[in-house]
N, C-alpha and C positions, 0 to 999 in steps of 0.2 A: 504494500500500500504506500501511496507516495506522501512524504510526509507535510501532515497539516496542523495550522494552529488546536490546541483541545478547544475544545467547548464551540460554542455561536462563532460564528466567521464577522468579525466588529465592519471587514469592507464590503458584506454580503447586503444588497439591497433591504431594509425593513418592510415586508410587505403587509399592508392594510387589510381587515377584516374581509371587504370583496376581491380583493386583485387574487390570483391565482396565479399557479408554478406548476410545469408540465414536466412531472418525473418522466425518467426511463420507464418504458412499457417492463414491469414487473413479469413478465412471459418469457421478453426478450434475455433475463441475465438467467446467469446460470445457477446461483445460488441466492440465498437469503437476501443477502448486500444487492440493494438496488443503486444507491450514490454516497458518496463523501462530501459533507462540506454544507453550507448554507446556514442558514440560524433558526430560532426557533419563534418568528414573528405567529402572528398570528394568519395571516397568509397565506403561510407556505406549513403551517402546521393541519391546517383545514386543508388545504389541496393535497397533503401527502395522504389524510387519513379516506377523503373522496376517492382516491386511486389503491387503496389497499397498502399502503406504508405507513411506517412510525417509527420513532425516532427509539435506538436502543442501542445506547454505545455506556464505555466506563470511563471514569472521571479521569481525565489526561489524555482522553480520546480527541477525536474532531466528533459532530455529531453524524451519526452513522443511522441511513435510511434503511429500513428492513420490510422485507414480506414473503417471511418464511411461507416451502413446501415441505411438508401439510399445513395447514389453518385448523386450527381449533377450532369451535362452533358447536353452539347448541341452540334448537330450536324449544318454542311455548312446548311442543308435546314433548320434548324429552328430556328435560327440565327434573330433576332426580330429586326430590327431599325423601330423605329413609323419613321410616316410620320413630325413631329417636329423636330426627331433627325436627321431625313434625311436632311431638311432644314438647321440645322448647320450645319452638313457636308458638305453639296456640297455649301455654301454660305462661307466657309472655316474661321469659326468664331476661330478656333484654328489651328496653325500649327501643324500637327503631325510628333513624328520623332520617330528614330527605337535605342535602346543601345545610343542615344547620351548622358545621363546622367542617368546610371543606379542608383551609389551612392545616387544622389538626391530623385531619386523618394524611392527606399526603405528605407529612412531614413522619408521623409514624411509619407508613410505606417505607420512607424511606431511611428510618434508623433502625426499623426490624434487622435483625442478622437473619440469614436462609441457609439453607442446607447448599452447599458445593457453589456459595458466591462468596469472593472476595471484596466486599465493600458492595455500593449502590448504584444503580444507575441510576436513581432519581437524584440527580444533581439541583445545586441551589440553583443553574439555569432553567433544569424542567420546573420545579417546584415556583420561578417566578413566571414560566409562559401557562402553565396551567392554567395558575392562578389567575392570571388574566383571560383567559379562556372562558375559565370557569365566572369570571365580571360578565362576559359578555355572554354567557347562556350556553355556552356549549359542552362545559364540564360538569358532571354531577358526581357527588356524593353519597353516598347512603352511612348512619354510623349508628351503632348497637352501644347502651347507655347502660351502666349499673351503678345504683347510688349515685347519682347525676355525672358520674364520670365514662370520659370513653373509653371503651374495650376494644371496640373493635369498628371497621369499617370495611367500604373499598371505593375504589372513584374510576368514572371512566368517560370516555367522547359521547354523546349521543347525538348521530344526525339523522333526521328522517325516521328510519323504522329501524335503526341498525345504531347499537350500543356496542361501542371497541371498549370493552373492558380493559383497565392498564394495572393495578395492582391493588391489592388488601392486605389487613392485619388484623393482628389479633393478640390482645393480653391477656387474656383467659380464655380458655377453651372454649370452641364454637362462636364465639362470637363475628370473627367472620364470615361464617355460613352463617347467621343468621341475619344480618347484615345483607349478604349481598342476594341470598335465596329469598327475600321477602323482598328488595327491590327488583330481583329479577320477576317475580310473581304480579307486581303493578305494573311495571312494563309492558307485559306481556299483554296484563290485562286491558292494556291500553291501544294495543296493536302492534308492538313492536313484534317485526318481523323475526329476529333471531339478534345472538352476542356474540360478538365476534372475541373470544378470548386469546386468538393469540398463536401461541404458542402451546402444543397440546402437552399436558401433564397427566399425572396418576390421578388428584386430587380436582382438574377439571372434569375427567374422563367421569370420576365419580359423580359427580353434581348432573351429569348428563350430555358432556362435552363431547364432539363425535370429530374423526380428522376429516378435511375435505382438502381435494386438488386446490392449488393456487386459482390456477385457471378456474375450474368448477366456484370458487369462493369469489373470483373477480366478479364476473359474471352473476353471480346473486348480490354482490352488491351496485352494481349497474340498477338492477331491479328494484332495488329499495331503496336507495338514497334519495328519495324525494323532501327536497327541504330546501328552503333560501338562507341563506346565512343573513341577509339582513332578518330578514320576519323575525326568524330566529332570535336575533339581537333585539328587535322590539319586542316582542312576546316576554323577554326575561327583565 
């Protein structure tokens, strides 16, 4: 890889909530890594996620465009709560709520330690373009409450019919399956098409996460990304 400043490119254009950026056709490369470089305006962070990219590199990196094959995905039917998790929910072991502390939770995200990572990739650059994201309506929240403190959460993109889920936590057990299986549950209930999570694990596949082809997953999001980024911005 040829070598570039870490972080946001400071002589890369700041692009505005409408102006768009036409990645590499994510078909066309060979692996995950679709581009090097560019920043994290709001712009070009909305035009990556319309095209099936997101930003996932580590701190000292450049920022690094991604759209891994396979896609993780789960649709309203398959959508998994065990008969356990059902038990906390409806026994209301956690309060759920919706953006009431987005700060919080992706700031936790991002000091959780994980299994087989070295540090985070939610950098204090993602953590301020979210955030700004998340001003302008397009980032949401969900976070799980005991004794009015939080446990647990997760936050992600919502555009149109299609939620790119990007990370959760959890301080006590279950809280972020409860957290995120009860905001997936209103979504759905609301129309959303399917969740785009990513990146497929053990622990999606559980919840009801299924692999789909790049291609196959570009293609349904073609389908459902019906949304204006302004409306958008007034609506919130």
């Amino acid at each position: 890889m040829p070598r570039f400043r870490p972080g946001p490119d400071p002589d890369f254009p700041y692009l505005e909530l409408t102006e768009y950026f036409q990645f590499p056709n994510p078909n066309e490369c060979e692996d995950s890594i679709i581009v090097v470089g560019g920043n994290l305006s709001p712009g070009m962070l909305l035009s990556a996620y319309e095209q099936g990219i997101f930003p996932w590199y580590s701190p000292g990196d450049p920022i690094i465009w991604q759209s891994p094959d396979p896609r993780c995905v789960i649709f309203p039917e398959k959508l998994h709560v065990s008969a356990s998790m059902r038990k906390i929910l409806n026994g209301n072991v956690f309060k759920i709520t919706y953006d009431e502390n987005f700060e919080e939770v992706i700031r936790n995200c991002a000091e959780k330690k994980r299994p087989n990572q070295n540090g985070t990739w939610i950098t204090d650059d993602i953590i301020k373009a979210y955030m700004e994201l998340h001003q302008l309506g397009f980032v949401h929240s969900a976070e799980a409450w005991q004794d009015e403190k939080l446990v647990g959460g997760c936050y992600g993109v919502l555009l149109g019919k299609v939620f790119c889920g990007e990370s959760m936590f959890a301080n006590v057990p279950n809280a972020s399956k409860a957290a995120f299986l009860t905001f997936a549950e209103s979504l759905f209930a609301k129309g959303l098409a399917f969740i785009d999570c990513q990146i497929p694990t053990k622990h999606l596949i559980s919840l009801g996460g299924e692999e789909m082809a790049r291609n196959d997953f570009l293609e349904l999001l073609k389908k459902y990304l019906i949304y204006s980024r302004r409306d958008t911005h007034k609506e919130h």
